[in-house]
C-alpha positions in Angstrom: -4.6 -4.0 32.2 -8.2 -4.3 33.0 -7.8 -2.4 36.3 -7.5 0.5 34.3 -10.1 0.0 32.6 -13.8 2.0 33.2 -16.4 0.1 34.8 -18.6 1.3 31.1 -16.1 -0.1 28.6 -15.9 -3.6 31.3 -19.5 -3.4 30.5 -19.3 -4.5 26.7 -17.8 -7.8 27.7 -20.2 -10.9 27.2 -20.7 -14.1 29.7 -19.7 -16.3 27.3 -16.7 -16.5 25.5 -16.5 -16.3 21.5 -13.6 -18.0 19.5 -11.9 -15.2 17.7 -12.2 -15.6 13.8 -9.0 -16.0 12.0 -7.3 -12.3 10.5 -6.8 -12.1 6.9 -5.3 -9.4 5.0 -7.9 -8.2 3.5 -10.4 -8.6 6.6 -7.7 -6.5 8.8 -8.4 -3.5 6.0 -11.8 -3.5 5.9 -11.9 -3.2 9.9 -9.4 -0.4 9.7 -11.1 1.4 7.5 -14.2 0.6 9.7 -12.6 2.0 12.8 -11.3 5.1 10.5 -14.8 5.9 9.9 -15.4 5.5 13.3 -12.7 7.6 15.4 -13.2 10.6 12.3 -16.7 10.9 13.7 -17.2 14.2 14.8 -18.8 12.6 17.7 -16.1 10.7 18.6 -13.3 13.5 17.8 -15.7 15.7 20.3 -15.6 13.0 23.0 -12.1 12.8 22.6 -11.0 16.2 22.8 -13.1 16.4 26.3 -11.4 13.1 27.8 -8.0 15.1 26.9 -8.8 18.3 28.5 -10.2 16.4 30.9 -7.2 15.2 32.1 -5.6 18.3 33.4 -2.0 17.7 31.1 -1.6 13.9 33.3 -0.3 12.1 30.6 -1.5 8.7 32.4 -5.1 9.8 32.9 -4.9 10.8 29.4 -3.7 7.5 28.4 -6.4 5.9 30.4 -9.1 8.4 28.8 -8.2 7.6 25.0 -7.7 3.7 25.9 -11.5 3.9 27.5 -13.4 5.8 24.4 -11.1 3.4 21.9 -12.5 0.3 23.6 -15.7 1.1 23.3 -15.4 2.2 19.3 -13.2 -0.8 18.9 -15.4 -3.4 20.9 -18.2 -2.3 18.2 -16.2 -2.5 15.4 -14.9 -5.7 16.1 -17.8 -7.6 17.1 -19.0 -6.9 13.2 -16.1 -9.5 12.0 -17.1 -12.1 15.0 -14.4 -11.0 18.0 -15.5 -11.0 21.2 -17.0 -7.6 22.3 -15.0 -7.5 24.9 -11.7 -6.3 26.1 -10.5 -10.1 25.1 -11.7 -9.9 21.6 -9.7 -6.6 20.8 -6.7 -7.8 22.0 -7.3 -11.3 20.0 -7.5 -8.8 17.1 -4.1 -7.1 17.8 -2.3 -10.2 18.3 -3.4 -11.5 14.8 -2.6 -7.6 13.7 0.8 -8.4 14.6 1.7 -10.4 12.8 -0.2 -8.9 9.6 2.4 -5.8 10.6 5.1 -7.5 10.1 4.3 -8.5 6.1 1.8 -5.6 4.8 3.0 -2.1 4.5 -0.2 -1.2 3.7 -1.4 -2.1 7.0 1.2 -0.8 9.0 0.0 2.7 7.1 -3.4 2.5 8.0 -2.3 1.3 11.9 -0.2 4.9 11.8 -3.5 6.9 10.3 -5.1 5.3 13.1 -2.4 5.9 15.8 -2.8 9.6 15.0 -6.2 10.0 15.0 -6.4 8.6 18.8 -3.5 10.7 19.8 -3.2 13.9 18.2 0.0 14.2 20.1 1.3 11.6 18.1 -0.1 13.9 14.7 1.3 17.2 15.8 4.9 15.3 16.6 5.1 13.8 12.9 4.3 16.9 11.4 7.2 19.0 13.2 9.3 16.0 12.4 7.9 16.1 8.5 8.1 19.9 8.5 11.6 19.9 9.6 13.3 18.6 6.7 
């Protein structure tokens, strides 16, 4: 919800509206591996370790924190493959995501490489499960 939103990542969005392109399979890998590259970023994994530990353990300013420095990596990504740089253009792209999920393992893989990398949580939970066996 936009209300959650930082008044810096509200700041990508455009005055005019752009008609999100249609998602193909192999567009939906190329952007993943895009915002791969992206979130790996030293920069970004720096960033993203201080918005954490910023967030004195609140699980919902943490929440807030990742969503914020993810819209602004994913607003640049996207805008490369003609979405909207906007908080409307990444959500276009995750509704046509969707229902790419739903018929390319391949995809869903990436999505979980990318899940982790935004929320180390998330990484140190499947390895524990992984390392359990």
């Amino acid at each position: 919800s936009s209300h959650l939103i930082s008044q810096d990542v509200r700041s990508c969005i455009p005055c005019a509206a752009m008609a999100s392109p249609a998602l193909t399979h192999e567009m939906a890998l190329e952007i993943q591996d895009a915002m791969l590259r992206e979130f790996s970023r030293p920069e970004f994994r720096h960033k993203l370790c201080r918005a954490l530990d910023g967030s004195e353990g609140d699980a919902a300013k943490q929440a807030v924190a990742r969503q914020d420095l993810c819209m602004q990596v994913e607003c640049e990504v996207l805008s490369g493959y003609g979405y909207a740089r906007s908080q409307e253009g990444v959500h276009d792209y995750s509704v046509a995501l969707a229902l790419i999920l739903q018929q390319c393992p391949d995809v869903v893989e990436k999505n979980r490489q990318l899940a982790m990398l935004v929320n180390p949580a998330l990484a140190v939970d499947f390895d524990k499960h992984i390392n359990a066996d």
